[in-house]
FIGU-126681 format. One line per 2 residues: number of its first residue (from 1); their letters; for each residue x, y, z of C-alpha. Coordinates in steps of 0.25 Angstrom, whole numbers, padded with zeros to 4 digits, always signed. Layout:
<nodes>
NUM) a) X Y Z  ...
</nodes>
This chain:
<nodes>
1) xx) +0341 +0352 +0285  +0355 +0359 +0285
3) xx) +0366 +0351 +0290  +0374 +0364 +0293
5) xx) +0376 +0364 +0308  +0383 +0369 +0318
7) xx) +0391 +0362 +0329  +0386 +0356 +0338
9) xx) +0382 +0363 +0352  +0379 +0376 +0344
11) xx) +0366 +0376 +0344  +0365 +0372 +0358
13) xx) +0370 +0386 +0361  +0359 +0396 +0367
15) xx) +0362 +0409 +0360  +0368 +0419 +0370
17) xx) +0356 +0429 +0375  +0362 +0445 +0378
19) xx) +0355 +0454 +0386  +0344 +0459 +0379
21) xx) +0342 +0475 +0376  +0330 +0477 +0372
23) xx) +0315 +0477 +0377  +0303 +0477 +0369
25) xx) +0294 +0488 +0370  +0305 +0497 +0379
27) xx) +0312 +0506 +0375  +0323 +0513 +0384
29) xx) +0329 +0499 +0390  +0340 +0497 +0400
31) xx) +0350 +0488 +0395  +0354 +0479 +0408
33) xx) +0356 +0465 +0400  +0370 +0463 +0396
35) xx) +0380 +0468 +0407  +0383 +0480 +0399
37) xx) +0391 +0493 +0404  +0381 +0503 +0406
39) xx) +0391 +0513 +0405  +0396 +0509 +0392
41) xx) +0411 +0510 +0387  +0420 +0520 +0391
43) xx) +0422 +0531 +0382  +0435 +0528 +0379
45) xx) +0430 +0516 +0372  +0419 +0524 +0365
47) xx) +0428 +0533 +0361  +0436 +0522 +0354
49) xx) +0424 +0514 +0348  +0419 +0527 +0339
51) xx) +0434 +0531 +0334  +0434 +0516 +0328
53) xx) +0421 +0520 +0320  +0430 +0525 +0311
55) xx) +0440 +0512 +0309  +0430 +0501 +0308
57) xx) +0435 +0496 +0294  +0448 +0492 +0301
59) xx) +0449 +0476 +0305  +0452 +0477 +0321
61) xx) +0465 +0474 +0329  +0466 +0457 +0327
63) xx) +0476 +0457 +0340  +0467 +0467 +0348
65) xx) +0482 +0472 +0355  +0477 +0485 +0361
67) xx) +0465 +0480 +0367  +0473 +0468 +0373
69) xx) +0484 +0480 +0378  +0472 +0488 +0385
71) xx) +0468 +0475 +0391  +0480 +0471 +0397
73) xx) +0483 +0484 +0403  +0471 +0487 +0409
75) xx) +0469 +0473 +0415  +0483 +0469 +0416
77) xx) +0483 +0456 +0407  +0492 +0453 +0397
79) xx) +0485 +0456 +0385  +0492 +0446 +0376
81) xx) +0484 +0436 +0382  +0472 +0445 +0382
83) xx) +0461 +0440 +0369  +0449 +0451 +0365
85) xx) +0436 +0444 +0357  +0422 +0451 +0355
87) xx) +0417 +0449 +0369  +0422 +0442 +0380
89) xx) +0412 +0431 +0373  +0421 +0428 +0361
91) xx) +0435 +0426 +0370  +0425 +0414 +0377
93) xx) +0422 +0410 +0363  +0436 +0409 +0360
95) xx) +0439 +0401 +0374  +0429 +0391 +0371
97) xx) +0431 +0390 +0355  +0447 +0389 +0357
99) xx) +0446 +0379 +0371  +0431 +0372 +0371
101) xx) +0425 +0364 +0361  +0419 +0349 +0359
103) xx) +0421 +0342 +0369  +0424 +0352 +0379
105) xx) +0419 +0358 +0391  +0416 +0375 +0396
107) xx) +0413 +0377 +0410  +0403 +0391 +0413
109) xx) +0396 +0392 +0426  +0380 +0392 +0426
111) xx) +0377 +0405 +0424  +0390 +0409 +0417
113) xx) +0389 +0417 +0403  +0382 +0411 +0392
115) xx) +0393 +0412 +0382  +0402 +0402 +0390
117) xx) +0393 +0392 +0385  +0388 +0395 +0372
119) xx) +0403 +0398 +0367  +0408 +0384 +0373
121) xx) +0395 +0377 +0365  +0401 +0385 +0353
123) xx) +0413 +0379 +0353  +0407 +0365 +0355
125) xx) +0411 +0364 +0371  +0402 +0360 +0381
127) xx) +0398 +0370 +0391  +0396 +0366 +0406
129) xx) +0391 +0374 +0415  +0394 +0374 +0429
131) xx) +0385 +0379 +0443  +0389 +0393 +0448
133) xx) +0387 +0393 +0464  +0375 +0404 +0467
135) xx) +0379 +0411 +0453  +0393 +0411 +0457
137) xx) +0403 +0403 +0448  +0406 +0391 +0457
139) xx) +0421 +0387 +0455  +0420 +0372 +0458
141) xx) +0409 +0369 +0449  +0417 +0374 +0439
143) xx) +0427 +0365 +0443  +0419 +0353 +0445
145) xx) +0414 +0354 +0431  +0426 +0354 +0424
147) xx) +0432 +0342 +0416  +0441 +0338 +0407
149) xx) +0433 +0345 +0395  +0432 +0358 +0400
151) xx) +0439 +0367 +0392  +0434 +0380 +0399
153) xx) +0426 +0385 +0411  +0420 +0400 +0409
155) xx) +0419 +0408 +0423  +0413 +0424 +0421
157) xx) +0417 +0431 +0433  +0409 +0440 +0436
159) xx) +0400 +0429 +0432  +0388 +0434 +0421
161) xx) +0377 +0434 +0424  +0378 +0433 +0441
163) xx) +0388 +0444 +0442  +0396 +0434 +0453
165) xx) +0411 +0430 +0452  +0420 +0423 +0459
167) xx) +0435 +0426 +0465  +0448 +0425 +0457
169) xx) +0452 +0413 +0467  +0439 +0404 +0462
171) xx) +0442 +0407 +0447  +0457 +0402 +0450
173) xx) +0452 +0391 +0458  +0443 +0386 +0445
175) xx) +0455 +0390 +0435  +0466 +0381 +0443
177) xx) +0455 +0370 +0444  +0451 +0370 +0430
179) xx) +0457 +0356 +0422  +0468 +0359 +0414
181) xx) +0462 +0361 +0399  +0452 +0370 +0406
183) xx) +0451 +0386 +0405  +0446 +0395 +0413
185) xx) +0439 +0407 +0408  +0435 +0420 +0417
187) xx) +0424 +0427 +0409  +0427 +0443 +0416
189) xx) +0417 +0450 +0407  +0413 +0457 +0421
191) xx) +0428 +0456 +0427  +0429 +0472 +0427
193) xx) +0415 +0474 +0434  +0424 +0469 +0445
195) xx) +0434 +0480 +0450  +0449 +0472 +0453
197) xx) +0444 +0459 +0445  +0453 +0455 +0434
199) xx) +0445 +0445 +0428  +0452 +0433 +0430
201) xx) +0465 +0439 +0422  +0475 +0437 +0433
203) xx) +0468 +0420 +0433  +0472 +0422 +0419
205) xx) +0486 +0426 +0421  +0488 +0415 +0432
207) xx) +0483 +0404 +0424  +0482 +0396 +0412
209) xx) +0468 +0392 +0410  +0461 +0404 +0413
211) xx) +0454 +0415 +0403  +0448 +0429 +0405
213) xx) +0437 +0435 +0397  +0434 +0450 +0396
215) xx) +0425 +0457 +0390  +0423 +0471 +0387
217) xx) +0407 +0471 +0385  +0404 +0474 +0401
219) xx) +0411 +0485 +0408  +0417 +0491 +0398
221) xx) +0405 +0494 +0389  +0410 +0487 +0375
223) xx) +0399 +0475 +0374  +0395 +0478 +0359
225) xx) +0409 +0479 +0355  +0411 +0465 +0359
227) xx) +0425 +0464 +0365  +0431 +0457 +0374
229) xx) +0443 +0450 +0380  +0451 +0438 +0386
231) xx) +0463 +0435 +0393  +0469 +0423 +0394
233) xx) +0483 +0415 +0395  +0491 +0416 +0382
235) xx) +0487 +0403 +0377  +0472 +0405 +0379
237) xx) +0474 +0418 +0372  +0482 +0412 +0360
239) xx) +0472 +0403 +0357  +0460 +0411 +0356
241) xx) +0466 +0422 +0348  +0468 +0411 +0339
243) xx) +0455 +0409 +0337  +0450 +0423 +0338
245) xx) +0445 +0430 +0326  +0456 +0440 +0322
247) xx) +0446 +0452 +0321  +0436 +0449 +0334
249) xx) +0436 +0461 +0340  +0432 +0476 +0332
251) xx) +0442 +0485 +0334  +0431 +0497 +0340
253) xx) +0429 +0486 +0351  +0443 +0483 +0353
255) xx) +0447 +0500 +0353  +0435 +0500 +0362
257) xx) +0439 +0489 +0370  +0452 +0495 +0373
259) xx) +0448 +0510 +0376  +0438 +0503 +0388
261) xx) +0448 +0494 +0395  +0456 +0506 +0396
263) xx) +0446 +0515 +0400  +0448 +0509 +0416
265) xx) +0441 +0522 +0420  +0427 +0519 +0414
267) xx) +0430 +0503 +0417  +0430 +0508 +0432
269) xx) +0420 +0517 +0433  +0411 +0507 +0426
271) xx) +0414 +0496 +0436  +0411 +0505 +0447
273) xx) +0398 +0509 +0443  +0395 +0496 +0440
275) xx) +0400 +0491 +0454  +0390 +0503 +0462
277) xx) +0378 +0499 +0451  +0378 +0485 +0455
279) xx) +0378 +0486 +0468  +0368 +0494 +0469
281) xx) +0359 +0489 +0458  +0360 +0474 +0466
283) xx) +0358 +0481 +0480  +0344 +0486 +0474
285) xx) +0340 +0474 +0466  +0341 +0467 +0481
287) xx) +0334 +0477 +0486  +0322 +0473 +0477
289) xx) +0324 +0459 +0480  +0333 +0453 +0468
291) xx) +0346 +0447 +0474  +0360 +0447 +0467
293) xx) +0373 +0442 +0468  +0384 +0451 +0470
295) xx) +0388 +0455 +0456  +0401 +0458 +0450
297) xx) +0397 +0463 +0437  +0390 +0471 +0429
299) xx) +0377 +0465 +0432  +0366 +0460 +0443
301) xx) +0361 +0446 +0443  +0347 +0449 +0450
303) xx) +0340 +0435 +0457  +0326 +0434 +0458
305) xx) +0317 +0425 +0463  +0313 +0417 +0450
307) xx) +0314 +0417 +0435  +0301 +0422 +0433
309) xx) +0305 +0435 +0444  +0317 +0437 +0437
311) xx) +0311 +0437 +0423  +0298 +0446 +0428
313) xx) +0308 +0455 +0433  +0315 +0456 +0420
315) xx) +0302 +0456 +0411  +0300 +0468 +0421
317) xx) +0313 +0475 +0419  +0311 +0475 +0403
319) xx) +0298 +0483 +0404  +0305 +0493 +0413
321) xx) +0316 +0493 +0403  +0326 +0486 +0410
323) xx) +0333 +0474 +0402  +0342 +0464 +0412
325) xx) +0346 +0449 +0408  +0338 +0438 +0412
327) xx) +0348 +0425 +0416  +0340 +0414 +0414
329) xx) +0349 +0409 +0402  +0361 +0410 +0414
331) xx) +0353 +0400 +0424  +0348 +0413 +0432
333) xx) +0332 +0412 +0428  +0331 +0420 +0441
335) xx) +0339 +0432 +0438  +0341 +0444 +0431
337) xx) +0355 +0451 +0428  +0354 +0466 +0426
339) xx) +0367 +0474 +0422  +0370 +0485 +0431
341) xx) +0368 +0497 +0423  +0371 +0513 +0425
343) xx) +0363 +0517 +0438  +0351 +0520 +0432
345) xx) +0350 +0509 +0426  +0352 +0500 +0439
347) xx) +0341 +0508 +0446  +0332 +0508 +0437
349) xx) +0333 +0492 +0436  +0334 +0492 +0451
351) xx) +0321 +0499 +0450  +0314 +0490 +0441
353) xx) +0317 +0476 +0448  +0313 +0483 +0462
355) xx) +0300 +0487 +0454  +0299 +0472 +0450
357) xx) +0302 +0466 +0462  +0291 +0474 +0471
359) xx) +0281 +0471 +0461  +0285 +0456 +0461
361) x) +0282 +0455 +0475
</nodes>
């Protein structure tokens, strides 16, 4: 038997699960799974990604500067203390690796991403996972479970997979409350789903001990470039680009990272249409009988009545040709989320849950 082992806890880890894409036996499948843009990038940032077609024996920008210059103009943050990683995954990786370890503690609410605790068990920490308050991230719970080992506390707002969030004056509340070898981190991988939402980058400004993350995988189209971004005090900053790879981000995904966070245009027009999809798709899921809370993402977290409803539901979806996520890894057994798509899309899986549902009765 080998002796050659890992560390401890790392085999304790459930390997992440993505939104599946295919169905056997179908052909032509709606994609509604992973949160993705149904629009896709701006042109701008197409444009950009097939000139670099032609420079890719070229090592990419180590100090991403114009990325980090785009980032700052357009949401007015200083971009020196801004940090880009492949995803907004690998800046929590970084956070846990540079800040967690043995020993320690990392807070995440119940049905809070699944890579808040898989990357503090890679780094040896313990994660502890705290009650949210009917899906919604419940401040002193969060507080009640800190100790003197807690190292970090994970808060998604807009929150995956409910869609809820809570104010600016809650997360300052929990940052102020926090002991004082404890970081607060706003995951804001929906944060521009929301129109006049910062993200949590003015808590940033006005405090020590809290960190934004950014992503650019959702609104604006990117997610198989893998890039994203963080924004933290200087300090914070330092210390993660220490132990950031010096080459972690391609240089097409940084070009076409840049060209889309300026593109406000196509940033806007995506959000609106998002904005009217949603309402309406979750006014006709009601109208079928499937309850939901007010989202304020990309996304739908439809409730039904049981597990075994929610996953009849979904097994009838795929033979429609209608892939959505099952959330029973997220404590939701009872759920489905389902991205909002283009309109078509929306109707048509409108139409497929009423179809469902009538038949169910």
């Amino acid at each position: 038997m080998t002796k050659i082992t890992p560390q401890p806890g790392i085999l304790d880890i459930e390997l992440y699960q993505g939104g599946a894409s295919h169905v056997a036996g179908v052909a032509n499948v709606v994609k509604l799974s992973s949160n993705e843009n149904p629009f896709g990038p701006s042109d701008a940032a197409k444009d950009v990604y097939r000139k670099l077609a032609f420079e890719m024996h070229r090592y990419p920008s180590s100090d991403h500067t114009s990325l980090r210059a785009a980032i700052g103009a357009v949401h007015s943050v200083d971009p020196d203390r801004v940090i880009c990683g492949a995803g907004s995954d690998e800046i929590i990786a970084f956070l846990c690796q540079a800040y967690a370890g043995p020993g320690t503690q990392v807070i995440h609410t119940e049905h809070g991403f699944a890579m808040y605790r898989i990357s503090a068990m890679a780094a040896g920490a313990t994660p502890v996972e705290v009650p949210e308050r009917e899906r919604v991230t419940d401040v002193d719970a969060i507080l009640a479970a800190c100790t003197d080992k807690t190292r970090l506390v994970f808060v998604a707002n807009p929150n995956n997979p409910t869609g809820t969030m809570v104010g600016e004056s809650e997360l300052a509340r929990l940052a102020r409350g926090l002991p004082e070898q404890a970081m607060l981190v706003i995951d804001g991988a929906y944060a521009e789903f929301v129109e006049g939402y910062d993200g949590g980058a003015g808590l940033v400004d006005a405090n020590e001990n809290v960190v934004m993350t950014r992503t650019f995988s959702k609104i604006y189209g990117l997610g198989a470039l893998r890039i994203g971004w963080g924004y933290g005090p200087r300090h914070v900053v330092d210390v993660l680009n220490r132990i950031r790879g010096p080459f972690n981000v391609s240089q097409p995904a940084l070009a076409a990272a840049e060209a889309a966070v300026k593109d406000v245009a196509w940033t806007n027009k995506c959000r609106d249409d998002n904005t009217r999809l949603r309402a309406w798709l979750a006014e006709a899921l009601a109208e079928h009988g499937v309850p939901s809370d007010t989202s304020t993402a990309n996304f739908i977290l439809a409730r039904f009545a049981s597990q075994d409803e929610a996953e009849a539901c979904d097994g009838f979806l795929k033979s429609e040709g209608l892939i959505v996520r099952r959330v029973a890894g997220y404590k939701l057994p009872n759920c489905l989320r389902i991205t909002v798509g283009d309109e078509a899309s929306c109707r048509q899986v409108a139409h497929a849950v009423g179809k469902f549902m009538e038949q169910a009765r």
